[in-house]
BALUM-139202 format. One line per 4 residues: number of its first residue (from 1); for each residue x, y, z of N, C-alpha, C. Coordinates in Angstrom, 3 decimals. Layout:
NUM	X/Y/Z/X/Y/Z/X/Y/Z ~ ... $
//
This chain:
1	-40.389/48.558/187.502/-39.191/47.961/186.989/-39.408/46.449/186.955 ~ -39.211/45.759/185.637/-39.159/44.750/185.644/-38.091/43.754/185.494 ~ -37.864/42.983/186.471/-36.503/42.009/186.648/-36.397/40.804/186.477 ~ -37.975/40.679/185.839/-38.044/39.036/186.208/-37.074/38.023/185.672 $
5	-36.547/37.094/185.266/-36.223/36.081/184.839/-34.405/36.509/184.703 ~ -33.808/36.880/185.623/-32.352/37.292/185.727/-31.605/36.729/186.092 ~ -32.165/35.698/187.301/-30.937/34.782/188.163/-30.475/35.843/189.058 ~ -31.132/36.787/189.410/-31.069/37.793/190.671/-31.145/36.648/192.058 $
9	-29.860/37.427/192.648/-29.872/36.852/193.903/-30.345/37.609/195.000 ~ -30.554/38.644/194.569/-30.465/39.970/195.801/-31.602/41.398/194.815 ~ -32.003/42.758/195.373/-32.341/43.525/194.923/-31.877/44.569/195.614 ~ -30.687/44.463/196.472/-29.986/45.423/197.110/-29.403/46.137/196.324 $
13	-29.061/46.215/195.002/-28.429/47.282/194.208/-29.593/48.094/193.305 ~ -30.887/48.132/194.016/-31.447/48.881/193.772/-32.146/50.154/195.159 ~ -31.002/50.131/195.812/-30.578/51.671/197.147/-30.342/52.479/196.342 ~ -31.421/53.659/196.573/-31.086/55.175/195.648/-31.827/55.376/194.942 $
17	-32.577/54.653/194.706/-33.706/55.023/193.243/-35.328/55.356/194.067 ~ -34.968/56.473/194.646/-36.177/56.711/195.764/-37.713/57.237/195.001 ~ -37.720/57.350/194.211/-39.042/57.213/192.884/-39.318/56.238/192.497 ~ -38.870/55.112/192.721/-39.514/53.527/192.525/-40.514/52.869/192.873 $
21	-41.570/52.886/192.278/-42.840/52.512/192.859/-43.294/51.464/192.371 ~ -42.897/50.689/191.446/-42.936/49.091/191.664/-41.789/48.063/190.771 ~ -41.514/46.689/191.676/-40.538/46.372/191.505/-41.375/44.835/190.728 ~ -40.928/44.338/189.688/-41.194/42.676/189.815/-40.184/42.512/189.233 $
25	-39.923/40.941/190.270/-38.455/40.254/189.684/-39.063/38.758/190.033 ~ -39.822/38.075/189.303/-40.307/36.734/189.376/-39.103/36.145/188.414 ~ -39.289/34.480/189.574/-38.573/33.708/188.672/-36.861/34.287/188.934 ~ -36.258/34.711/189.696/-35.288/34.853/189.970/-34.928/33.735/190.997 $
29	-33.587/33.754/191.759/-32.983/33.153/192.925/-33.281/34.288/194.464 ~ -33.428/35.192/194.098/-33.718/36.052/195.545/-33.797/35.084/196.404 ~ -33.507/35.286/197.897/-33.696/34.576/199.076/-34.050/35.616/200.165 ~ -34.258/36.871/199.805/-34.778/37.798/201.094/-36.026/38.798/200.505 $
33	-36.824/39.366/201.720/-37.256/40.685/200.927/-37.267/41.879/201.168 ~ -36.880/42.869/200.433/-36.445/43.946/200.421/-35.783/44.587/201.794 ~ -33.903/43.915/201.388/-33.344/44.436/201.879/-32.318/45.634/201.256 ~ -33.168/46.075/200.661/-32.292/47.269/200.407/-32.209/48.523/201.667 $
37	-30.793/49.169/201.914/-30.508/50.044/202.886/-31.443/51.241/202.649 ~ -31.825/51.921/201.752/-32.625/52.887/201.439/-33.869/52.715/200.707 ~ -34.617/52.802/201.349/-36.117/52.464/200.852/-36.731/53.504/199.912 ~ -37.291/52.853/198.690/-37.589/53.722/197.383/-39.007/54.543/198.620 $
41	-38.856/55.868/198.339/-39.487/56.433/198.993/-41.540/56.297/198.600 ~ -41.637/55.837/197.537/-42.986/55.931/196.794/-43.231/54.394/196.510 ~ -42.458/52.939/197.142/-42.551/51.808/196.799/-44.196/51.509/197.007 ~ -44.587/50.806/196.104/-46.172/50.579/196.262/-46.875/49.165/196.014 $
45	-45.747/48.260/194.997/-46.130/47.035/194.719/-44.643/46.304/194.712 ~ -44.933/45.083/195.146/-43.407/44.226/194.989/-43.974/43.018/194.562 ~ -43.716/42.429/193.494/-43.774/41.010/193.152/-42.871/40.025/192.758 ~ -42.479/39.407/194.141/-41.409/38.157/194.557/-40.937/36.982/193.979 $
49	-42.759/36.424/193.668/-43.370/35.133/193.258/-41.896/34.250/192.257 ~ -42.213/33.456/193.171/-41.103/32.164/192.118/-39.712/32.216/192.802 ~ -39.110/32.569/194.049/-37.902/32.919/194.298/-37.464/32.211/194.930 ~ -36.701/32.236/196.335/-36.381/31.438/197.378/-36.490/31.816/198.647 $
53	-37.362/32.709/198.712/-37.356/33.092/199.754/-38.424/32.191/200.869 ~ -37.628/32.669/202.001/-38.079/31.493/202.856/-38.765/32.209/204.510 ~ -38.060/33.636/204.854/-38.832/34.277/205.644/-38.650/35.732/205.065 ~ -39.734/36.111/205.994/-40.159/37.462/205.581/-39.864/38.265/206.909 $
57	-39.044/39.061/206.772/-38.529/40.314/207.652/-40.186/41.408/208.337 ~ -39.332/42.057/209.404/-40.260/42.817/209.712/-40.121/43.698/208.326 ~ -41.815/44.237/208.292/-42.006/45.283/206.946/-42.813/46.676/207.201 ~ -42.530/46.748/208.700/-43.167/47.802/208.884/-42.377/49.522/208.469 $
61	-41.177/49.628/207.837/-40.435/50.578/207.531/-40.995/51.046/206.193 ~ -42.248/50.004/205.333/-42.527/49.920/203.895/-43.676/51.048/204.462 ~ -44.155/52.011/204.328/-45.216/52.429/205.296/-46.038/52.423/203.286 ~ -45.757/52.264/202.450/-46.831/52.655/201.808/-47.140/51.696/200.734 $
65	-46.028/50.798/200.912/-46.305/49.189/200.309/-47.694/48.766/200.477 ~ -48.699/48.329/199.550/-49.967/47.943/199.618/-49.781/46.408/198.966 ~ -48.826/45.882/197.952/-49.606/44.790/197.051/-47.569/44.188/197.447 ~ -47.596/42.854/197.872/-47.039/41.948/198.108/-46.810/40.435/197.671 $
69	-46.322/39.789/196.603/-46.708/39.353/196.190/-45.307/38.052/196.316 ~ -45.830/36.432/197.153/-44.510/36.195/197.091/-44.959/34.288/196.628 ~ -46.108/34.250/196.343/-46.690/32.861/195.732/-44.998/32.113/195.169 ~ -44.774/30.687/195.320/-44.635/30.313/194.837/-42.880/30.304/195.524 $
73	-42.648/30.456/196.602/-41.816/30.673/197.724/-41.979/29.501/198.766 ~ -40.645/28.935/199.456/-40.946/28.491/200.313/-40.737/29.336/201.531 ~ -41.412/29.827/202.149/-41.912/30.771/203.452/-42.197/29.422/204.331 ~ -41.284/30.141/205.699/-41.458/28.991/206.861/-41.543/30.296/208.328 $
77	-40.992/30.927/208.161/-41.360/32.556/209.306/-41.500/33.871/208.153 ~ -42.633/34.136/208.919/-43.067/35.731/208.408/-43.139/36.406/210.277 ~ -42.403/37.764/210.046/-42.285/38.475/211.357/-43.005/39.956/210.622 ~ -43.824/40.525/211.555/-43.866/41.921/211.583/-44.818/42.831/210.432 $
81	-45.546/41.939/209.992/-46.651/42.290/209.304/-47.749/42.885/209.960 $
//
């Protein structure tokens, strides 16, 4: 799914779509990552790049997330990698 260039603040209204296996939303406003309540069960790539995000949550619940992608972010804490 591609989101890029939306003025997305969030990707929490994408809970439920548990066949989702990759997300890019570059170039948005986002400020977190993936807080959605229900985790796409098959997620495999996320690309962040260009947003606002500034820390990175524990991500150990992603068990099959491989490709992460958040260039171009200001990141000041990453936990739980």
């Amino acid at each position: 799914m591609d989101l890029s260039f939306n003025c997305l603040r969030s990707l929490k209204h994408l809970t439920g779509l548990k066949y989702l296996t990759e997300i890019k939303a570059t170039n948005n406003m986002i400020s977190s990552v993936l807080e959605m309540k229900e985790i796409p069960l098959h997620l495999d790539s996320v690309d962040l790049s260009s947003n606002r995000i500034a820390a990175i949550p524990d991500l150990s619940k992603h068990k099959l997330l491989r490709v992460l992608k958040l260039n171009g972010n200001k990141i000041n804490s990453i936990k739980g990698l």
